[in-house]
PyMOL Python script that loads the backbone (N, CA, C, O; Angstrom):
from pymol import cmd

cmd.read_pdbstr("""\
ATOM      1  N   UNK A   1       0.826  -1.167   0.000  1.00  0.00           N
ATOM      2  CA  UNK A   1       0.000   0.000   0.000  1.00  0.00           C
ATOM      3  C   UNK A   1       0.874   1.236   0.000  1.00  0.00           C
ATOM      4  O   UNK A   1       1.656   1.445   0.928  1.00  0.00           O
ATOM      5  N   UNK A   2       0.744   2.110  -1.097  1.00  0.00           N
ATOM      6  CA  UNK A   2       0.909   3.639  -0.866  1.00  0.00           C
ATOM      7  C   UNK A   2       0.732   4.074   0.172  1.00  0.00           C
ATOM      8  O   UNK A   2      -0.215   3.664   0.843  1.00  0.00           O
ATOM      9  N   UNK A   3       1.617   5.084   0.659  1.00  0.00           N
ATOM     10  CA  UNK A   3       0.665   6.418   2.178  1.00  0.00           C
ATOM     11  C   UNK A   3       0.251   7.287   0.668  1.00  0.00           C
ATOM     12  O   UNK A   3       0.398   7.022  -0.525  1.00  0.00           O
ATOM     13  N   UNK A   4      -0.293   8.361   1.376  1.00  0.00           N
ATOM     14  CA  UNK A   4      -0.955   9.303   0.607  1.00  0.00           C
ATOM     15  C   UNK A   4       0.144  10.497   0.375  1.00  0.00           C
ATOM     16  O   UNK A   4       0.997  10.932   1.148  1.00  0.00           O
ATOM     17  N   UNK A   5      -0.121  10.800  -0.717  1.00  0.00           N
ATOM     18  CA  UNK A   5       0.962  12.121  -1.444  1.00  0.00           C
ATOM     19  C   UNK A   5       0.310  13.559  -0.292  1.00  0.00           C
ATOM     20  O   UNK A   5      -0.840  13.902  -0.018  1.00  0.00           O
ATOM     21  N   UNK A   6       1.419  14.000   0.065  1.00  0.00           N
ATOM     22  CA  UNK A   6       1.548  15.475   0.781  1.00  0.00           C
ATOM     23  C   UNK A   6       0.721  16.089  -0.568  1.00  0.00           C
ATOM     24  O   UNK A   6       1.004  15.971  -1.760  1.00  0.00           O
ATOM     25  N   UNK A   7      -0.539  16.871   0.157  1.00  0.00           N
ATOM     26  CA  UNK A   7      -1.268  18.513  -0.902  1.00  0.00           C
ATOM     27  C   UNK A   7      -0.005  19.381  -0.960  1.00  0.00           C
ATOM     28  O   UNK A   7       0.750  19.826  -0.097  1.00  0.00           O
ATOM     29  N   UNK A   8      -0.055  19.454  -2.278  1.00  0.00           N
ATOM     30  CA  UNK A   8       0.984  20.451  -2.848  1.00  0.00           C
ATOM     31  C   UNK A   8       0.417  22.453  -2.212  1.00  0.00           C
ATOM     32  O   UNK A   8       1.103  23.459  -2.394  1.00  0.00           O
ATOM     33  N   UNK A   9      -1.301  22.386  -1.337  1.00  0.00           N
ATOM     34  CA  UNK A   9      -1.322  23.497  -1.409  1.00  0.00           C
ATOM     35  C   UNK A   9      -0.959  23.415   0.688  1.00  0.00           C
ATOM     36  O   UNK A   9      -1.060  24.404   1.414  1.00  0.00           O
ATOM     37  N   UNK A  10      -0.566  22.009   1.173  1.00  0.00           N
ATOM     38  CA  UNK A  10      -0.459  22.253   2.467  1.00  0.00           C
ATOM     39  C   UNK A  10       0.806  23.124   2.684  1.00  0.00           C
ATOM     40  O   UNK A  10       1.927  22.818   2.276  1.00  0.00           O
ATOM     41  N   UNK A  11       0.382  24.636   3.618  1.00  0.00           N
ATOM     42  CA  UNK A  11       1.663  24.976   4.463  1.00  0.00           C
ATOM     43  C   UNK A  11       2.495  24.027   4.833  1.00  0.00           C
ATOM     44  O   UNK A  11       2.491  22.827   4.556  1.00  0.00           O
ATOM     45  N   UNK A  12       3.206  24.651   5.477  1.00  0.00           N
ATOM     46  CA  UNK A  12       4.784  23.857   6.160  1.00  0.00           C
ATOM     47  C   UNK A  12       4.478  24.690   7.477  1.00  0.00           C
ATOM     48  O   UNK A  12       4.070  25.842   7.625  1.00  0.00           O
ATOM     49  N   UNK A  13       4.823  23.686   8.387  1.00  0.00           N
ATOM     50  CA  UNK A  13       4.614  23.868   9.298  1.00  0.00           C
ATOM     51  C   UNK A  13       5.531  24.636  10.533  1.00  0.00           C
ATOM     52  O   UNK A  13       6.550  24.101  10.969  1.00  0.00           O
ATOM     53  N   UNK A  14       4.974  26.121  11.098  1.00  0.00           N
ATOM     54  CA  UNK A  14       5.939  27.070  11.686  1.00  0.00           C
ATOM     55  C   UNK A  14       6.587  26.578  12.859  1.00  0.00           C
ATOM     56  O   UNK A  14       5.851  26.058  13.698  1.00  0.00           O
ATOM     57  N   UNK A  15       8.155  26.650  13.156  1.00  0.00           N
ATOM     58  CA  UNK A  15       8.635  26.165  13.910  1.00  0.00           C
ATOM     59  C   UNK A  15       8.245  26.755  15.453  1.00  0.00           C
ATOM     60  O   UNK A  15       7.953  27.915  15.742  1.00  0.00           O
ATOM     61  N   UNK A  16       8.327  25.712  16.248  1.00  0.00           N
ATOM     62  CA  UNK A  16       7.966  26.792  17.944  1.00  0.00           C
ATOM     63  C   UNK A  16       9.246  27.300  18.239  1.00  0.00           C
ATOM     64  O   UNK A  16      10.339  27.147  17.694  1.00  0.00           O
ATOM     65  N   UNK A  17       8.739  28.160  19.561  1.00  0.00           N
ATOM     66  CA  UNK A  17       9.839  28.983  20.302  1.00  0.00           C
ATOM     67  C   UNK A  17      10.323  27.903  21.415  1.00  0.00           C
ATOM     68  O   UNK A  17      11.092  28.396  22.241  1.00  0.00           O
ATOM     69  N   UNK A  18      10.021  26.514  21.601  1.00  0.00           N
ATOM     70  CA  UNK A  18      10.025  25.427  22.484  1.00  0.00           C
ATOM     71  C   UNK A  18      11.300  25.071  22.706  1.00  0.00           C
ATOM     72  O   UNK A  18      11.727  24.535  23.729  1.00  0.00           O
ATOM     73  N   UNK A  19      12.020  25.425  21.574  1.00  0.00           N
ATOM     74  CA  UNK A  19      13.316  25.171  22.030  1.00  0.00           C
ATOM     75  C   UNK A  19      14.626  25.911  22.727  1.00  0.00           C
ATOM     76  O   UNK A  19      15.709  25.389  22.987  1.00  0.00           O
ATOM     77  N   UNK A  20      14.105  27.619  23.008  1.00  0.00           N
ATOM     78  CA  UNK A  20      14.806  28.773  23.207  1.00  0.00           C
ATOM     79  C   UNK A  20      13.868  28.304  24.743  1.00  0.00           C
ATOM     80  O   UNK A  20      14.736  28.221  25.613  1.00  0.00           O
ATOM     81  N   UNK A  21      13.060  28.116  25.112  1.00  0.00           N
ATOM     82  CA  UNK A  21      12.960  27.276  26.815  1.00  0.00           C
ATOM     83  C   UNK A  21      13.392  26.433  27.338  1.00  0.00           C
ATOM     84  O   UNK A  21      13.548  26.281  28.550  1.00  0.00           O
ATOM     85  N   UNK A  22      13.751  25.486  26.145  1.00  0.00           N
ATOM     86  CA  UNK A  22      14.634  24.668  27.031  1.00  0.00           C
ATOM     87  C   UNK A  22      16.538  24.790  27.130  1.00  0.00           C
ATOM     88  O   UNK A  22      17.235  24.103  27.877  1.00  0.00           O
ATOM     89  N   UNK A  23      16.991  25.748  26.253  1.00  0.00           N
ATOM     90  CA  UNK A  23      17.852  25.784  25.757  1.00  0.00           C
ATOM     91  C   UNK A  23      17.852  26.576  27.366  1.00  0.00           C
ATOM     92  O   UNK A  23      18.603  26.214  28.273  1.00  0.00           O
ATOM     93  N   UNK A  24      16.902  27.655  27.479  1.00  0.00           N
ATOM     94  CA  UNK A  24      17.461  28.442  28.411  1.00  0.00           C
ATOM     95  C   UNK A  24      17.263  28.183  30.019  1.00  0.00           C
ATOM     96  O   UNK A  24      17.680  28.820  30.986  1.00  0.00           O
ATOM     97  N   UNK A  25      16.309  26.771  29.903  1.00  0.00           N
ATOM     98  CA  UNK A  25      16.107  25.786  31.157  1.00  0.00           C
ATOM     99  C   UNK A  25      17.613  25.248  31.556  1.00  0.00           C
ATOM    100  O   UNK A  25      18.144  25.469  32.645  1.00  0.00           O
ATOM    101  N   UNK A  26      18.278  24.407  30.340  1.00  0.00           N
ATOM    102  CA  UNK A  26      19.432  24.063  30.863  1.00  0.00           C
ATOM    103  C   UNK A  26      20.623  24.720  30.670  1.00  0.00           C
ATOM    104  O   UNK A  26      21.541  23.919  30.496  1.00  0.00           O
ATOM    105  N   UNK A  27      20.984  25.955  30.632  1.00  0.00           N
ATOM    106  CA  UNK A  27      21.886  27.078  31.085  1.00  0.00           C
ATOM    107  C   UNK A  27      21.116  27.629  32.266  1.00  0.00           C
ATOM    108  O   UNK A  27      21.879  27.807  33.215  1.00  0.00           O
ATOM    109  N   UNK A  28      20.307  27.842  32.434  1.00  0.00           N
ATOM    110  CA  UNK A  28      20.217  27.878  34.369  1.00  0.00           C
ATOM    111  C   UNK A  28      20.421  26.510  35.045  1.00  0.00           C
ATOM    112  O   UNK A  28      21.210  26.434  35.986  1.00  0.00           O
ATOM    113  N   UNK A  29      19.800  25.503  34.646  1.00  0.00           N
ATOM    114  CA  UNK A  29      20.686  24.329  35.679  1.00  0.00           C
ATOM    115  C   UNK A  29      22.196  24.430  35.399  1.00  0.00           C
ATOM    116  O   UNK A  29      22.947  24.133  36.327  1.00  0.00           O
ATOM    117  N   UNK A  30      22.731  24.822  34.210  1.00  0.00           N
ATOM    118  CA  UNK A  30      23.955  24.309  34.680  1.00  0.00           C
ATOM    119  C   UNK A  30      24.618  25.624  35.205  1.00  0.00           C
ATOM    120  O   UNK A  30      25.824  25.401  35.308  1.00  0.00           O
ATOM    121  N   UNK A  31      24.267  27.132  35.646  1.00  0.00           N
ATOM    122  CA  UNK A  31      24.530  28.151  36.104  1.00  0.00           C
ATOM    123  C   UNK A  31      24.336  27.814  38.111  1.00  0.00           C
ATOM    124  O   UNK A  31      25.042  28.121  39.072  1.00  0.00           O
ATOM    125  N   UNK A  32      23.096  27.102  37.979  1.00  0.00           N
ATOM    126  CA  UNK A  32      22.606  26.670  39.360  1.00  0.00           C
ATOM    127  C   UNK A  32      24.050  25.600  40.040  1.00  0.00           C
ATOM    128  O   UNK A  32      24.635  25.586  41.123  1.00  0.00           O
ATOM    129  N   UNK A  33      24.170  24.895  38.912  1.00  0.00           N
ATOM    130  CA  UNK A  33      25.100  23.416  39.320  1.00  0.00           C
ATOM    131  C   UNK A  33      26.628  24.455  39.247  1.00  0.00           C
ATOM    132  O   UNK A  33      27.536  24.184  40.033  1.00  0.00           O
ATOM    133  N   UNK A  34      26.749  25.317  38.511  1.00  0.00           N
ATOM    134  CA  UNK A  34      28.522  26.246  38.692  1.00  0.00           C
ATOM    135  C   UNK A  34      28.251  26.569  40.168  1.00  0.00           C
ATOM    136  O   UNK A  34      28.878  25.895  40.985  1.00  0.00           O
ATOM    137  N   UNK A  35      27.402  27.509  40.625  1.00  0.00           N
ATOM    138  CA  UNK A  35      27.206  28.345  41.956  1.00  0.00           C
ATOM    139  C   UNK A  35      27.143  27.179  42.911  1.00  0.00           C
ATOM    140  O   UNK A  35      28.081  27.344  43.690  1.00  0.00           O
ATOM    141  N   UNK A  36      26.454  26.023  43.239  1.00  0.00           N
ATOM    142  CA  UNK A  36      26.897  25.028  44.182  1.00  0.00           C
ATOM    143  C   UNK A  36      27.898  24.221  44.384  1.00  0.00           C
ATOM    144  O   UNK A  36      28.193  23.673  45.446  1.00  0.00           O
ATOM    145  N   UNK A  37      28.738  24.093  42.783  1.00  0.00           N
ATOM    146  CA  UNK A  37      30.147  23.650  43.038  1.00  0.00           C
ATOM    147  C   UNK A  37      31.315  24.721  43.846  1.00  0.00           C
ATOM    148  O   UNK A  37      32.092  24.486  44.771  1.00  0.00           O
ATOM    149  N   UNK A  38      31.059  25.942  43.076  1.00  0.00           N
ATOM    150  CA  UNK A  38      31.406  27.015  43.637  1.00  0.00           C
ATOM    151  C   UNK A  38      31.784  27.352  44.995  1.00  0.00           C
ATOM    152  O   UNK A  38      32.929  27.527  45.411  1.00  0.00           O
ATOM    153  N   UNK A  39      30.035  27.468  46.032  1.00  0.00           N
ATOM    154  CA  UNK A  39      30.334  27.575  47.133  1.00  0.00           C
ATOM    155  C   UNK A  39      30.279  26.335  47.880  1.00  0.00           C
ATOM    156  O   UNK A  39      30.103  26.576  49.074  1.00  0.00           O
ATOM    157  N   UNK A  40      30.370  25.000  47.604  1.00  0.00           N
ATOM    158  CA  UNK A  40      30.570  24.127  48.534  1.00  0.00           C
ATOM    159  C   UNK A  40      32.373  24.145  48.377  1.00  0.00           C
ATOM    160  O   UNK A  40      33.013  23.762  49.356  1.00  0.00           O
ATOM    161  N   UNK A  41      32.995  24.521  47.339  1.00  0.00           N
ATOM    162  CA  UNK A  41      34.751  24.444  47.622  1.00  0.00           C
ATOM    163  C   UNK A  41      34.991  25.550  48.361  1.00  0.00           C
ATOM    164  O   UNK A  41      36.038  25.453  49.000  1.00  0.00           O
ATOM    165  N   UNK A  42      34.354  26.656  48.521  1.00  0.00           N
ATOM    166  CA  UNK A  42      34.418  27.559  50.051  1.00  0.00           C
ATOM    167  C   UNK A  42      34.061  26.868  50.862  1.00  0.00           C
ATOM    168  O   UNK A  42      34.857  27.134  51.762  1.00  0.00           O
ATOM    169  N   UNK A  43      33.540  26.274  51.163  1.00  0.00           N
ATOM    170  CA  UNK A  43      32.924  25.947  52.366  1.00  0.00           C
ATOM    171  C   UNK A  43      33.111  24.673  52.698  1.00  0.00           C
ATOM    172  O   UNK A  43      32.517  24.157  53.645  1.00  0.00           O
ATOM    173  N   UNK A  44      34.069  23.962  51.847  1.00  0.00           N
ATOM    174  CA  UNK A  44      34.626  22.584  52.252  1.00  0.00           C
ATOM    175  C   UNK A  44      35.357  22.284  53.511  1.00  0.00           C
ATOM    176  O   UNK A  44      35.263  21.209  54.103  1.00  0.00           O
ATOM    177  N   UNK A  45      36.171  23.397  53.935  1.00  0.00           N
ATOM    178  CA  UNK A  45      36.581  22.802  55.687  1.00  0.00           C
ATOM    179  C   UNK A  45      35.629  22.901  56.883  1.00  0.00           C
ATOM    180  O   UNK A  45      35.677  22.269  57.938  1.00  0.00           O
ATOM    181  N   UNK A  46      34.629  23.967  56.432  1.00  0.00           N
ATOM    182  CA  UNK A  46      33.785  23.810  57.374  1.00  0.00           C
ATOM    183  C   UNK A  46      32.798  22.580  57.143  1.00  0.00           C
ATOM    184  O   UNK A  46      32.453  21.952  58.143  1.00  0.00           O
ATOM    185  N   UNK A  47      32.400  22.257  56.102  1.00  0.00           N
ATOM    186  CA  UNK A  47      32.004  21.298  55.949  1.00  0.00           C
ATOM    187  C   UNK A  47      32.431  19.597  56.411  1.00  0.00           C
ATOM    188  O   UNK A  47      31.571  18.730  56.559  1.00  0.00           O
ATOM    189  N   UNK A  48      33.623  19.405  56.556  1.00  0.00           N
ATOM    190  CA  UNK A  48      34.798  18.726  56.790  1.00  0.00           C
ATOM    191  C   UNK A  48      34.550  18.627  58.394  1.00  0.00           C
ATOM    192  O   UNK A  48      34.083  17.616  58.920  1.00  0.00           O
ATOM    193  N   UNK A  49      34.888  19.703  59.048  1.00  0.00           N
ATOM    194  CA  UNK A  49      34.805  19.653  60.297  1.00  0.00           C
ATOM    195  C   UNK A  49      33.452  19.532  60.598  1.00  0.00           C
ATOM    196  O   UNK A  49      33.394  18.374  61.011  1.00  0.00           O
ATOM    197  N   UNK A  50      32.370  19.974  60.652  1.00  0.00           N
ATOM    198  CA  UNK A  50      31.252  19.857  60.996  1.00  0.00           C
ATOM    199  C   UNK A  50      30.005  18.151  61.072  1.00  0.00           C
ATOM    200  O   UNK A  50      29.009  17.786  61.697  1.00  0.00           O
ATOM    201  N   UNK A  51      31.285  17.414  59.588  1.00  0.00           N
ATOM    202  CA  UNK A  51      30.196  16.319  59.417  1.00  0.00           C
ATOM    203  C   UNK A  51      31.557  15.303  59.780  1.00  0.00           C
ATOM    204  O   UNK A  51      31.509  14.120  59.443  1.00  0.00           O
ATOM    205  N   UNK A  52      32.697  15.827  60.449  1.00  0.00           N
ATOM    206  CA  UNK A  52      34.091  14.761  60.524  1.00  0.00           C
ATOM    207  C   UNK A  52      34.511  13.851  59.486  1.00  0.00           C
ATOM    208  O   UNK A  52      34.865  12.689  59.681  1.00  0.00           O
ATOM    209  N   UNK A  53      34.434  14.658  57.959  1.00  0.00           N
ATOM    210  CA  UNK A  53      34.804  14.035  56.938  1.00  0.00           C
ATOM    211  C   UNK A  53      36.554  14.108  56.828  1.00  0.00           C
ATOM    212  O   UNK A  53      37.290  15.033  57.173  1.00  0.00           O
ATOM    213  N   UNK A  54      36.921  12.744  56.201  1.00  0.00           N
ATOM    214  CA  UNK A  54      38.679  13.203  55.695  1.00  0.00           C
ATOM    215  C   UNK A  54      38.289  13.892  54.360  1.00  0.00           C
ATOM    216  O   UNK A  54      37.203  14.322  53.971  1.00  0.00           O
ATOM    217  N   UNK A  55      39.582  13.859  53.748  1.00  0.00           N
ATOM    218  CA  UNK A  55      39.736  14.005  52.460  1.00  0.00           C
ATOM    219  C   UNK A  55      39.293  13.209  51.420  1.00  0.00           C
ATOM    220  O   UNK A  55      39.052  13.726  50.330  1.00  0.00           O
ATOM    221  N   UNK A  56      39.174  12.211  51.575  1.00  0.00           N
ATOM    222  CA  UNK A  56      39.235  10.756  50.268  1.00  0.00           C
ATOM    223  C   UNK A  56      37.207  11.159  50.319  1.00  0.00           C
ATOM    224  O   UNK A  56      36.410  11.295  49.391  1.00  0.00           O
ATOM    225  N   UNK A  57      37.025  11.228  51.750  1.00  0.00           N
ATOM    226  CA  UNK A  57      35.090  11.291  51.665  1.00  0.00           C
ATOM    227  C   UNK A  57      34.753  12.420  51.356  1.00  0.00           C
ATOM    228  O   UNK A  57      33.777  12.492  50.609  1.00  0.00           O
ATOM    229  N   UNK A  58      35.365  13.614  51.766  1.00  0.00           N
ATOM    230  CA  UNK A  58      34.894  15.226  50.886  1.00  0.00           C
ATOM    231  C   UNK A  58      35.108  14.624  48.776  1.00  0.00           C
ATOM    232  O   UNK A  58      34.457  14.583  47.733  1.00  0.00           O
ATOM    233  N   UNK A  59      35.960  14.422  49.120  1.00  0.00           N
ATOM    234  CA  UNK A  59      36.317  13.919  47.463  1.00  0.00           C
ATOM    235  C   UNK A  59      34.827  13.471  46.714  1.00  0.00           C
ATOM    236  O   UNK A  59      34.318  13.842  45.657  1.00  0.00           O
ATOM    237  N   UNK A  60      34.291  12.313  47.967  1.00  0.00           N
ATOM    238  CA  UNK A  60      33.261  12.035  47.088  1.00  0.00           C
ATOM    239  C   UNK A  60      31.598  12.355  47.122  1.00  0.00           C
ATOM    240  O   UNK A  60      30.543  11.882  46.701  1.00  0.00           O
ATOM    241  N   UNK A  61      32.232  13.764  48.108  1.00  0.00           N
ATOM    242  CA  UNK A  61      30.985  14.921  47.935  1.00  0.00           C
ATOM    243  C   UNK A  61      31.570  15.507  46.645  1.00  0.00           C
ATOM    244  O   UNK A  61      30.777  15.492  45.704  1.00  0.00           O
ATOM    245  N   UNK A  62      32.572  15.929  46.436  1.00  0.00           N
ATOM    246  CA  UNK A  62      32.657  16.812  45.057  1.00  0.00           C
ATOM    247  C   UNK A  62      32.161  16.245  43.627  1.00  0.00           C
ATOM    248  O   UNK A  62      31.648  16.830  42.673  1.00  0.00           O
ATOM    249  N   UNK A  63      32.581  14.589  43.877  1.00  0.00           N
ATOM    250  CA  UNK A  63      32.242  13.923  43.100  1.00  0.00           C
ATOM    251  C   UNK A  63      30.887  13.897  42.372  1.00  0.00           C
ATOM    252  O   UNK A  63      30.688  13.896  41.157  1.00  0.00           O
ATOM    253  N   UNK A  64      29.803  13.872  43.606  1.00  0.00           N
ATOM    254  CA  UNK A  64      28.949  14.114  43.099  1.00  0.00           C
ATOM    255  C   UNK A  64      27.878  15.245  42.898  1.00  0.00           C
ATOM    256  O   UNK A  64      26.695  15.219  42.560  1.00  0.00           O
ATOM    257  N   UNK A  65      28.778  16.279  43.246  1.00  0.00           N
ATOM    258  CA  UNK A  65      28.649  17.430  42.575  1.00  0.00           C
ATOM    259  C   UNK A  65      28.936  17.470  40.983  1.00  0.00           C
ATOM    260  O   UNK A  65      28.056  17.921  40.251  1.00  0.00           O
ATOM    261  N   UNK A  66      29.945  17.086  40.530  1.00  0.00           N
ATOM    262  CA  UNK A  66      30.418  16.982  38.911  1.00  0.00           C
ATOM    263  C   UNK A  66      29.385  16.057  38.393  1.00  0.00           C
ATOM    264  O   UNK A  66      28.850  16.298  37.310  1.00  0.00           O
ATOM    265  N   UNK A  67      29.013  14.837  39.211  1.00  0.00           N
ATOM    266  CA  UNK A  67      28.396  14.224  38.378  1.00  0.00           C
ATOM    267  C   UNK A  67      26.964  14.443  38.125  1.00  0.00           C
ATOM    268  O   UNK A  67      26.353  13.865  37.227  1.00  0.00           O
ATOM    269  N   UNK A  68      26.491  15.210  38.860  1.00  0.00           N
ATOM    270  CA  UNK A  68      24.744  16.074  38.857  1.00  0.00           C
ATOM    271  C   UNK A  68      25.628  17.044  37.304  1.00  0.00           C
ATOM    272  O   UNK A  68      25.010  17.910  36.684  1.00  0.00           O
TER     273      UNK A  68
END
""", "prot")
cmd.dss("prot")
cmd.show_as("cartoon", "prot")
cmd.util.cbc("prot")
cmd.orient("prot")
């Protein structure tokens, strides 16, 4: 079976603005995800001391900071 031939008098169909929202959804997450990598490496010795982390376990708070 044939599909049916496209009307030579159908428009084309106008593109949305759908993608300038999401484009600009994920440059704020990843603006959100800079500013929390940001200030948790300020705030890593207090952090350190407060939850009695070493080094090797802060590591794998940063870790999953990079990986979000």
């Amino acid at each position: 079976m044939n599909s049916p031939a496209p009307s030579p008098t159908a428009a084309p169909l106008k593109p949305t603005r759908a993608r300038f929202g999401v484009v600009g959804f994920c440059v704020a997450l990843a603006v959100v995800t800079y500013l929390d990598r940001a200030c948790i490496g300020v705030l890593a010795p207090d952090i350190r001391r407060d939850l009695g982390l070493d080094m090797k376990q802060m590591s794998y708070v940063f870790s999953a900071f990079t990986l979000a």
